[in-house]
N, CA, C and O atoms as CSV, one atom per row, in Angstrom:
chain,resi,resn,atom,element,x,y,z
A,1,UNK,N,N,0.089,-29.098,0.210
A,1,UNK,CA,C,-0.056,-27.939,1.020
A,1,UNK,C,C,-1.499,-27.480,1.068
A,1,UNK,O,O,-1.933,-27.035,2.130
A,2,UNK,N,N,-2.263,-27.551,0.012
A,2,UNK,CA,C,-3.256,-26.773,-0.156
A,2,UNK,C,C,-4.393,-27.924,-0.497
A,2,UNK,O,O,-3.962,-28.890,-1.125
A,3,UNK,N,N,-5.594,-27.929,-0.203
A,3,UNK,CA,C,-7.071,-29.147,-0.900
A,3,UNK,C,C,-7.335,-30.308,0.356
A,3,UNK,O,O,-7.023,-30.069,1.523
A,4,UNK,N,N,-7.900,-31.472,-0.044
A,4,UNK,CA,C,-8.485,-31.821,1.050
A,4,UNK,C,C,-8.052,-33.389,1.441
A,4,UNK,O,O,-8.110,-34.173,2.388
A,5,UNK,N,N,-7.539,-33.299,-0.054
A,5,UNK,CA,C,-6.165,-34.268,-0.049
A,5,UNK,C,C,-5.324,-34.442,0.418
A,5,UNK,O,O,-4.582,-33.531,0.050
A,6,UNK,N,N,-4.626,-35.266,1.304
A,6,UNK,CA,C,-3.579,-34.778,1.759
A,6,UNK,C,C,-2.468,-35.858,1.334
A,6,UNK,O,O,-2.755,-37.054,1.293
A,7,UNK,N,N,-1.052,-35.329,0.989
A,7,UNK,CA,C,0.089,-36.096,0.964
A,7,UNK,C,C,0.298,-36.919,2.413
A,7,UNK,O,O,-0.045,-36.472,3.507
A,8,UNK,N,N,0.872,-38.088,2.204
A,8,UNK,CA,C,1.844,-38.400,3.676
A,8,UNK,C,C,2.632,-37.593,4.113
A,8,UNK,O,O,3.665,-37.398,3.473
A,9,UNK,N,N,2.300,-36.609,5.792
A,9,UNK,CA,C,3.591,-35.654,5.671
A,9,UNK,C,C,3.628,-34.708,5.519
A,9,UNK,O,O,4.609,-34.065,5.890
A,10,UNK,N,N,2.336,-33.996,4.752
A,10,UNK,CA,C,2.031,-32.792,4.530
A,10,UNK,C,C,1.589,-31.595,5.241
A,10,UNK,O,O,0.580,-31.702,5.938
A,11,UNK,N,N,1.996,-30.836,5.194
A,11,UNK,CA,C,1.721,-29.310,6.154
A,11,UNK,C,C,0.717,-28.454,5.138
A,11,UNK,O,O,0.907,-27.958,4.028
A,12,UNK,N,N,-0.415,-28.505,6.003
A,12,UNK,CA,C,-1.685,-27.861,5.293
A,12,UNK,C,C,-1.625,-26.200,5.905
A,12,UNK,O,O,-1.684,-25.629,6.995
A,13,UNK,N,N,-1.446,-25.798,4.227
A,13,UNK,CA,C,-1.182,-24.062,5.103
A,13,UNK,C,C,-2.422,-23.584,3.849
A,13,UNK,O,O,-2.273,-23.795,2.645
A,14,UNK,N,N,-3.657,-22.891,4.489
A,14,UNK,CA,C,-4.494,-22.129,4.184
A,14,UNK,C,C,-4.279,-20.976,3.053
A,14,UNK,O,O,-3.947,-19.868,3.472
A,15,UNK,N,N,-4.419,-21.130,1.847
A,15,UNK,CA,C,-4.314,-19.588,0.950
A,15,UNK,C,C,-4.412,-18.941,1.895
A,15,UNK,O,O,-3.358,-18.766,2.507
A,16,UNK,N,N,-5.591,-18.333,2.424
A,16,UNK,CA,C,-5.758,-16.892,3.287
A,16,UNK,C,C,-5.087,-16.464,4.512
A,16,UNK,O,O,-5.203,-15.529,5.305
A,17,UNK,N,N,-4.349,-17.482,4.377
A,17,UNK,CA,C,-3.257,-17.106,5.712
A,17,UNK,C,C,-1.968,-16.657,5.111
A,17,UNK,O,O,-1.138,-16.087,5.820
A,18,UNK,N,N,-1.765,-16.869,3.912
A,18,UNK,CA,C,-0.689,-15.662,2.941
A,18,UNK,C,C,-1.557,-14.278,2.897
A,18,UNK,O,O,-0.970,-13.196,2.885
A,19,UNK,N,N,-2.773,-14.349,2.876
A,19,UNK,CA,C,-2.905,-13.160,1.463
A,19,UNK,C,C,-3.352,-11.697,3.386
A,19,UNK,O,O,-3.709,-12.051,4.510
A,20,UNK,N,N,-3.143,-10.563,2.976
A,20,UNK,CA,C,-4.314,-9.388,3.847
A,20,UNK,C,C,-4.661,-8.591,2.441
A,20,UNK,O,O,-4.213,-8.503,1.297
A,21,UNK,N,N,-5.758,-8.057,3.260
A,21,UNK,CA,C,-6.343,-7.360,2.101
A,21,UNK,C,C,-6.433,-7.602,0.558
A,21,UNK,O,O,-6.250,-6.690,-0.248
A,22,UNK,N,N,-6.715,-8.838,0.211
A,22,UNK,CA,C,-6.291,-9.429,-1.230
A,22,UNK,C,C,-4.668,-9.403,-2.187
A,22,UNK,O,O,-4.289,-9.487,-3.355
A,23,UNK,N,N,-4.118,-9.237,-0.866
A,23,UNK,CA,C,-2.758,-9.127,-1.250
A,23,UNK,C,C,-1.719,-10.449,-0.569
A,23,UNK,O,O,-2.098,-11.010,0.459
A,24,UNK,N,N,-0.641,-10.791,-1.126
A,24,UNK,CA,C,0.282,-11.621,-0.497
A,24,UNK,C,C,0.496,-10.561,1.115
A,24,UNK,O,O,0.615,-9.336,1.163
A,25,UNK,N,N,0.487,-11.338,2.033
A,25,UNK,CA,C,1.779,-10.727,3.069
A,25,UNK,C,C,3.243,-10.048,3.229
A,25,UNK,O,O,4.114,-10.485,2.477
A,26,UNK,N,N,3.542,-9.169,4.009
A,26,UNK,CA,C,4.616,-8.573,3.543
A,26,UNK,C,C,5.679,-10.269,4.355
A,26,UNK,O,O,5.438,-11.256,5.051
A,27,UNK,N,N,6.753,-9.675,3.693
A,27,UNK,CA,C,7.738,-11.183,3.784
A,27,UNK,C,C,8.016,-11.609,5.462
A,27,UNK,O,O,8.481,-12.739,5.616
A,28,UNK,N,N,7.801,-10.903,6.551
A,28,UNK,CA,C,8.168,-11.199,7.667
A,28,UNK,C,C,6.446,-11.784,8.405
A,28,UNK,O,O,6.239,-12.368,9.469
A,29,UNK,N,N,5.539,-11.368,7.418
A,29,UNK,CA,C,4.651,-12.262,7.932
A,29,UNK,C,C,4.941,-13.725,7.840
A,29,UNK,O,O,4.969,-14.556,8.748
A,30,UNK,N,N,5.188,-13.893,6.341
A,30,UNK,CA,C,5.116,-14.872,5.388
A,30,UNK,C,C,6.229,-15.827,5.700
A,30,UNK,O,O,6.173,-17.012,5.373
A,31,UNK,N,N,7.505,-15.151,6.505
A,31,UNK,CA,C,7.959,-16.019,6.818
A,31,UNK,C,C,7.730,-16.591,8.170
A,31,UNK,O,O,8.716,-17.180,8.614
A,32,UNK,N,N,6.516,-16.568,9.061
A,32,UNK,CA,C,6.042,-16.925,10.132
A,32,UNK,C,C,5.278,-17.904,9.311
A,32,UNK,O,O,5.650,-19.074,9.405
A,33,UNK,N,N,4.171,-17.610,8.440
A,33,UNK,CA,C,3.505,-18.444,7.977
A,33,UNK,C,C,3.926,-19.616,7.589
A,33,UNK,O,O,3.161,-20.580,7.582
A,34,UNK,N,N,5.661,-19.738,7.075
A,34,UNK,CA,C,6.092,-20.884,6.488
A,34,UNK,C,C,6.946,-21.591,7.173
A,34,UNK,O,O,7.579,-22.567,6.770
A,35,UNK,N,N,6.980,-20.879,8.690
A,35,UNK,CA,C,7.750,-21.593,9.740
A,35,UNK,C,C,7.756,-23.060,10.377
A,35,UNK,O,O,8.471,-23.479,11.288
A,36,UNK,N,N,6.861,-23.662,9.721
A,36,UNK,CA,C,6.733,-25.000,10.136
A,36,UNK,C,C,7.269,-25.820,9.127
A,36,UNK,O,O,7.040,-27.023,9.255
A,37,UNK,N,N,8.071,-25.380,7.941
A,37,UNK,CA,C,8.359,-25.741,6.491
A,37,UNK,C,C,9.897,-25.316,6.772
A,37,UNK,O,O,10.410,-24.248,7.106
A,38,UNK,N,N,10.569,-26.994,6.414
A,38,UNK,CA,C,11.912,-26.702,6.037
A,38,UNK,C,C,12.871,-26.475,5.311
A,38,UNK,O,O,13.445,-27.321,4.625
A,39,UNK,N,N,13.232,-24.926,5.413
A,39,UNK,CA,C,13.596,-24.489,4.392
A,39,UNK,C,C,14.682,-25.312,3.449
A,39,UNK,O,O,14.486,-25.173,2.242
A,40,UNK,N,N,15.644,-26.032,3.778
A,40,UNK,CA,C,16.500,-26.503,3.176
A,40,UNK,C,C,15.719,-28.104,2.113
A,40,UNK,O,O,16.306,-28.846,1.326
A,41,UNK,N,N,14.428,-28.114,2.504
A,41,UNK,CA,C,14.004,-29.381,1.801
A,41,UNK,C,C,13.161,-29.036,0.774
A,41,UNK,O,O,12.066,-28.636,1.172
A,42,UNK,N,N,13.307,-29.058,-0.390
A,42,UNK,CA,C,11.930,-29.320,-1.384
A,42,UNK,C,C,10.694,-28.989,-0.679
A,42,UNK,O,O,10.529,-29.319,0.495
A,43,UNK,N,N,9.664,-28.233,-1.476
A,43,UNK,CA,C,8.343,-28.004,-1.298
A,43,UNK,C,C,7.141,-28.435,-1.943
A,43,UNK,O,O,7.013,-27.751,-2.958
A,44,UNK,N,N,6.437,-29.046,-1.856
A,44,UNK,CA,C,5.370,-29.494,-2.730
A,44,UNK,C,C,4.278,-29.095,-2.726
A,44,UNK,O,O,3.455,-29.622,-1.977
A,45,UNK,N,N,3.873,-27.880,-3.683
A,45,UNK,CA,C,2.751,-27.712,-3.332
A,45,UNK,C,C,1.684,-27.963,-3.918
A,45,UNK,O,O,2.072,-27.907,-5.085
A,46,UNK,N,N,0.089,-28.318,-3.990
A,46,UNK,CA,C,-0.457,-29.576,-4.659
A,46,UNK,C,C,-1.910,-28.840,-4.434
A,46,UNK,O,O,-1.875,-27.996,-3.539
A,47,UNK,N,N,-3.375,-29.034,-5.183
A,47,UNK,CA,C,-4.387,-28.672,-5.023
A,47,UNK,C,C,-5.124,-29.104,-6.029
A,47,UNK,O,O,-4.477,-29.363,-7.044
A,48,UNK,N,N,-6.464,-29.296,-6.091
A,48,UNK,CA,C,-7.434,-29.594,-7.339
A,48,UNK,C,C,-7.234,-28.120,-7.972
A,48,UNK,O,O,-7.069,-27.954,-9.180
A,49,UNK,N,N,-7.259,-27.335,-7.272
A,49,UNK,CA,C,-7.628,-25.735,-8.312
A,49,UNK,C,C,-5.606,-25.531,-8.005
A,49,UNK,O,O,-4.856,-25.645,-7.035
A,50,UNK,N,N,-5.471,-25.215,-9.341
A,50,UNK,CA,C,-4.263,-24.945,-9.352
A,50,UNK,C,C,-3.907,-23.207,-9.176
A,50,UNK,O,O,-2.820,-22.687,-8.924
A,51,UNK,N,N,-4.936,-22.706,-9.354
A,51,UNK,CA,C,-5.221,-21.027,-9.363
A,51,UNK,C,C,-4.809,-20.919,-7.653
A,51,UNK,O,O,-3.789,-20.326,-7.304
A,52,UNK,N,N,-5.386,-21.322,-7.040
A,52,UNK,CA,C,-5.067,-21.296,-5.938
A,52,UNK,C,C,-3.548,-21.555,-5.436
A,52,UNK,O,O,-2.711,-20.703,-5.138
A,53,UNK,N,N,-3.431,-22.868,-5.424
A,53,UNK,CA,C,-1.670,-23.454,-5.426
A,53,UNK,C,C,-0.708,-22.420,-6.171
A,53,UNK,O,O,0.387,-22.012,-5.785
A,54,UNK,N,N,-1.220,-22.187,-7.027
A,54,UNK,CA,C,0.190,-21.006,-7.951
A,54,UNK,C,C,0.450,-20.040,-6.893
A,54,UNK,O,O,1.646,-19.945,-6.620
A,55,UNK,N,N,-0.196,-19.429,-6.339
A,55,UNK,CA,C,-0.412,-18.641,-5.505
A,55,UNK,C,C,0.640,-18.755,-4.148
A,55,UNK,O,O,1.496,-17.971,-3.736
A,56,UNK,N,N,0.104,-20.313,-3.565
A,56,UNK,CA,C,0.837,-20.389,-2.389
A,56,UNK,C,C,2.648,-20.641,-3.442
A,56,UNK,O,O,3.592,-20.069,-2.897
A,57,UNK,N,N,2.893,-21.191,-4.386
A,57,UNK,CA,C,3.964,-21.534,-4.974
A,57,UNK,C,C,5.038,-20.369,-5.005
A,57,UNK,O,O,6.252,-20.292,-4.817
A,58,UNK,N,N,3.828,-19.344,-5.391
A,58,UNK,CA,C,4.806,-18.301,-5.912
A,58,UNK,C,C,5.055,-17.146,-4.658
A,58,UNK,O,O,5.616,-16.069,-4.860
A,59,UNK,N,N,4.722,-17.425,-3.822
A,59,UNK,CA,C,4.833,-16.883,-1.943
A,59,UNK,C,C,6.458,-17.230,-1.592
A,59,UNK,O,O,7.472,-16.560,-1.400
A,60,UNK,N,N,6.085,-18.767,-1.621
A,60,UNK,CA,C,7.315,-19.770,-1.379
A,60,UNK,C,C,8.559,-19.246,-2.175
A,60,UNK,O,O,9.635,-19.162,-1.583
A,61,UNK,N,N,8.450,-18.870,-3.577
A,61,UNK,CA,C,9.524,-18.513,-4.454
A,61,UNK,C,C,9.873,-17.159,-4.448
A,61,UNK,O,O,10.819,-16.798,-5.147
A,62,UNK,N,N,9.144,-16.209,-3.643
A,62,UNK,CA,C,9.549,-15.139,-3.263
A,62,UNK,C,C,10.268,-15.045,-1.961
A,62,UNK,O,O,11.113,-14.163,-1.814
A,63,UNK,N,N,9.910,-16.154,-0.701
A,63,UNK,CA,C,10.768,-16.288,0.068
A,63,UNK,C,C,11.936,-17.516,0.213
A,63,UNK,O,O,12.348,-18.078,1.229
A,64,UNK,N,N,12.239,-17.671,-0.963
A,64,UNK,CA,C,13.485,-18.606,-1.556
A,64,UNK,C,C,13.354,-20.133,-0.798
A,64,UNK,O,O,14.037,-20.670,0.073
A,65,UNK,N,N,12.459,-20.454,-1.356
A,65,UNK,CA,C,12.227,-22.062,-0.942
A,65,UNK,C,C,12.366,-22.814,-2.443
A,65,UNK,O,O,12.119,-22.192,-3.475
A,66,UNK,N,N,12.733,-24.033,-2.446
A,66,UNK,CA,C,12.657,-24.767,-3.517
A,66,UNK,C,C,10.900,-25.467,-4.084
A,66,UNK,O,O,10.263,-26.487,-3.821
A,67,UNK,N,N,10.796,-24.917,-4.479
A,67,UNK,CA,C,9.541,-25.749,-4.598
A,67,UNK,C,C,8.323,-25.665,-5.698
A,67,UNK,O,O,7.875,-24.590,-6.098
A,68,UNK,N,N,7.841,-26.978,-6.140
A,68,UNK,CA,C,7.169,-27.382,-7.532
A,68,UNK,C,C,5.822,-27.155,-6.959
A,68,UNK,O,O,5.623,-27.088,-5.746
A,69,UNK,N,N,4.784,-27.024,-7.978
A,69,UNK,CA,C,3.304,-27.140,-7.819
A,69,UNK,C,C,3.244,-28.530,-8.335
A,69,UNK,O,O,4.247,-29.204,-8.569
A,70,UNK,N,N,2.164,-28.880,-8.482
A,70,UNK,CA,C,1.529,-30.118,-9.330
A,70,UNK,C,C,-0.315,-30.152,-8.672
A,70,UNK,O,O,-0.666,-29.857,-7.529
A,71,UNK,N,N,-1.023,-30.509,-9.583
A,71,UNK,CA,C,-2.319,-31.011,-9.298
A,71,UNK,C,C,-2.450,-32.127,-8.122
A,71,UNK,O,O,-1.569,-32.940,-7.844
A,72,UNK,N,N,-3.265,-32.055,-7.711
A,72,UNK,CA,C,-3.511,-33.732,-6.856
A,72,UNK,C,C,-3.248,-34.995,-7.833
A,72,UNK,O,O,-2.671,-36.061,-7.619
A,73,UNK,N,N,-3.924,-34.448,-9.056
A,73,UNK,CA,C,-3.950,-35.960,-9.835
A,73,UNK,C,C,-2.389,-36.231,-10.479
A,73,UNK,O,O,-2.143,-37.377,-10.857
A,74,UNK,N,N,-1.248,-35.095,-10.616
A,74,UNK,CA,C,-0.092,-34.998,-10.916
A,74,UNK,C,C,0.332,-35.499,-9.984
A,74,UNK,O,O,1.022,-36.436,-10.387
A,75,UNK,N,N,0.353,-35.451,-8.808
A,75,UNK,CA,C,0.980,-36.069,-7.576
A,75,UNK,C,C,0.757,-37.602,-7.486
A,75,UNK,O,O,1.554,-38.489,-7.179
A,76,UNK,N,N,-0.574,-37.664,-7.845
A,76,UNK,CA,C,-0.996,-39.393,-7.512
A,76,UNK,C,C,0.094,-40.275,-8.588
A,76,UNK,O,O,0.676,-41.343,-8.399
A,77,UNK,N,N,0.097,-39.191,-9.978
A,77,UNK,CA,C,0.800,-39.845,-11.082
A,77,UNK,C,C,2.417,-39.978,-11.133
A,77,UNK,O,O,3.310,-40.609,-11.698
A,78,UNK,N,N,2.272,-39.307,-10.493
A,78,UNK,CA,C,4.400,-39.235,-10.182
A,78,UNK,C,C,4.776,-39.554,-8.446
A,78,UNK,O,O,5.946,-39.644,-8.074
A,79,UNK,N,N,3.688,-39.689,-7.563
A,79,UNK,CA,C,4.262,-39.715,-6.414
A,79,UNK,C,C,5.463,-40.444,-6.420
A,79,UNK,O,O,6.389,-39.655,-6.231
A,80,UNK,N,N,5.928,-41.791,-6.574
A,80,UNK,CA,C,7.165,-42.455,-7.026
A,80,UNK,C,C,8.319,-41.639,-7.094
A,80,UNK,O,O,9.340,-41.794,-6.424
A,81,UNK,N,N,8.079,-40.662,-8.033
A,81,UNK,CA,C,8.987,-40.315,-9.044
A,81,UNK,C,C,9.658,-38.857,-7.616
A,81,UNK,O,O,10.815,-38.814,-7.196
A,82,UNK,N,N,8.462,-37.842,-7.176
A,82,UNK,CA,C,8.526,-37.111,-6.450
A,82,UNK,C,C,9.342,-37.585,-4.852
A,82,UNK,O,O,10.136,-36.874,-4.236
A,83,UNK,N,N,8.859,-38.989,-4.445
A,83,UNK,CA,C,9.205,-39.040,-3.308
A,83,UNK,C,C,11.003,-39.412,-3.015
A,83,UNK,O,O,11.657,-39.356,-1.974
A,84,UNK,N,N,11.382,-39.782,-4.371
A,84,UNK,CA,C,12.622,-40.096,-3.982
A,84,UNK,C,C,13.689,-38.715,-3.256
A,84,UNK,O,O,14.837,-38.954,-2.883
């Protein structure tokens, strides 16, 4: 979701397009923001700075999506394991 990396497949959604005013979005933004993301599937969200990713993770888990963080280099190491 997040870095410059990208998964096969991946929907690149911007930190700052959650946050106004240094804050998350209220939930009817947020769920525009995640409208291209299907809700019924697993979420992956992935970044070198994980400070960042927690962030978009914990957006997602406030608007009831399933979904793990991991590093880029966590991803490279389990992609296998993740893609099934």
């Amino acid at each position: 979701m997040f870095g410059v990396n990208k998964i096969p497949g991946a929907i690149f959604i911007d930190l700052d397009d959650l946050l106004e005013n240094g804050r998350l979005k209220d939930a009817g933004a947020l769920k525009m923001e995640f409208s291209r993301l299907n809700a019924t599937r697993p979420v992956v969200v992935y970044s070198n700075n994980l400070l960042n990713s927690s962030l978009g993770w914990y957006a997602l888990q406030l608007m009831g999506f399933d979904s793990s963080i991991y590093s880029w280099q966590d991803w490279q190491s389990n992609e296998a394991e993740i893609s099934d």
